[in-house]
N, C-alpha and C positions, 0 to 999 in steps of 0.2 A: 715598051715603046711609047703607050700614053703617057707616062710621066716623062720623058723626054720632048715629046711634042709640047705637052701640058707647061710646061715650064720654060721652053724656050719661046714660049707666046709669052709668058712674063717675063721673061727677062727681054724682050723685046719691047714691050712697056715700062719699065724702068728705064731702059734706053732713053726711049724718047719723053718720058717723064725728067729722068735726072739728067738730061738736059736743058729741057724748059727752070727746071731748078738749080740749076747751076751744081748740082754734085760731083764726085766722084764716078759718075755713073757707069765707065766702060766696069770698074772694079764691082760696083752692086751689079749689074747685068751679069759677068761673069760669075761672081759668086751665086746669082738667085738661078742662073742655069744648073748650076751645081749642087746647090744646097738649099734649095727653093723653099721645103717649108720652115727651114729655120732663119734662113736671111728675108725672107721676103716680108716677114711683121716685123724685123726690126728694120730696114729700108722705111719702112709705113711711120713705126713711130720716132725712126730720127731725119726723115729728108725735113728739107725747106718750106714753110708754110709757104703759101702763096698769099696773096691779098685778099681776104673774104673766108680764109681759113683759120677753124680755132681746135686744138687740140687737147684735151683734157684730161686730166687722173694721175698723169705719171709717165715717165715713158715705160716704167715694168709693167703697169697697166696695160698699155697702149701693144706694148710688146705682146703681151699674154694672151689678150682681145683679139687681134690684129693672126695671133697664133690659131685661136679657135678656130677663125671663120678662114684660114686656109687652111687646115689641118682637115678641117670640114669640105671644103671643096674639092680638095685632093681625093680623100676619100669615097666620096659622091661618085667622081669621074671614075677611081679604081671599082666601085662596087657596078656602075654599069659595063663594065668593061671586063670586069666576072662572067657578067650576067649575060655576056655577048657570048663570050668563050662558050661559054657553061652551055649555051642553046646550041652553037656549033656543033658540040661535042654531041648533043645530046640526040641529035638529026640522024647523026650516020651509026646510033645503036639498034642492031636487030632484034634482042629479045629484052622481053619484061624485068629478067632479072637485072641485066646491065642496066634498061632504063630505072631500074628502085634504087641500083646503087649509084647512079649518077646524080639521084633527085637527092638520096642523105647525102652525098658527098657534095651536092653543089650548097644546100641545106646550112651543112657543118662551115661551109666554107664562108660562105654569107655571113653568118653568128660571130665568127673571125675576125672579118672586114669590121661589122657591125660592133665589134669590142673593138679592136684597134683605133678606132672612129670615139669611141665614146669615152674611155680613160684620158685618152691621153685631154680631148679636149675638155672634158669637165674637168680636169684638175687643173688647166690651164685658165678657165673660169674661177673658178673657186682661189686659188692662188691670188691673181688679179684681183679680183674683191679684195680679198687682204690686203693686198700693197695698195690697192687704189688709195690717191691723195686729191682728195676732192677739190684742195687749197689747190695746186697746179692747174694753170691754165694760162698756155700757152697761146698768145693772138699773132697777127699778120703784121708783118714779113718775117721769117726769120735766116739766120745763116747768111748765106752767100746773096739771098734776095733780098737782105734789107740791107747791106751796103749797096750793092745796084741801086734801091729807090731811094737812099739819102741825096 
């Protein structure tokens, strides 16, 4: 259920971002509902600059960057959302043994989170430093915003 809430907040921000930018946006809304942590860094590193905006490295940089720190967030929000469950659960146990095996099992389950959380996005850093191209660099306006201010 959080990641459904989680995500339908961003895609409700792409809404009304990719319309201030003149995008495609009903189609990124819909997909970032859908497909939140993979569309939503590339939304980040291919919308429209704005005036005052500068973009830099690459867009597989940008892409891979952009992947961490939701990759990261998502996770954050799953790991207290364990940690909600996990106390739930752990309320309505009557004896010691259930509460030992609730603490390894919530224990085990955290370490889980806590890898799922860390692979994916350190490789997605490390990756990025590779492809980063320090030469790119993208300035204001771009796309659909710099015909508008011609």
């Amino acid at each position: 259920m959080w990641y459904v809430i989680l995500y339908f907040l961003f895609a409700i921000w792409v809404f009304v971002d990719g319309q201030k930018r003149k995008t495609n946006y009903i189609q990124w809304t819909i997909a970032t509902w859908l497909l939140g942590p993979l569309v939503l860094p590339v939304y980040f590193a291919k919308r429209p600059l704005k005036a005052g905006e500068v973009r830099e490295g690459g867009t597989a940089w940008n892409i891979l960057r952009n992947f961490a720190i939701v990759w990261s967030i998502t996770m954050a929000i799953l790991a207290i959302a364990a940690m909600v469950n996990v106390s739930e659960k752990f309320s309505t146990i009557n004896n010691e043994y259930e509460q030992a095996g609730a603490a390894i099992g919530g224990a085990l389950g955290f370490g889980i989170i806590i890898a799922l959380w860390f692979f994916p996005m350190v490789g997605a850093v490390v990756l990025g430093f590779i492809l980063k191209k320090s030469s790119v660099v993208e300035k204001v306006p771009t796309g659909p915003l710099a015909i508008s201010n011609s």
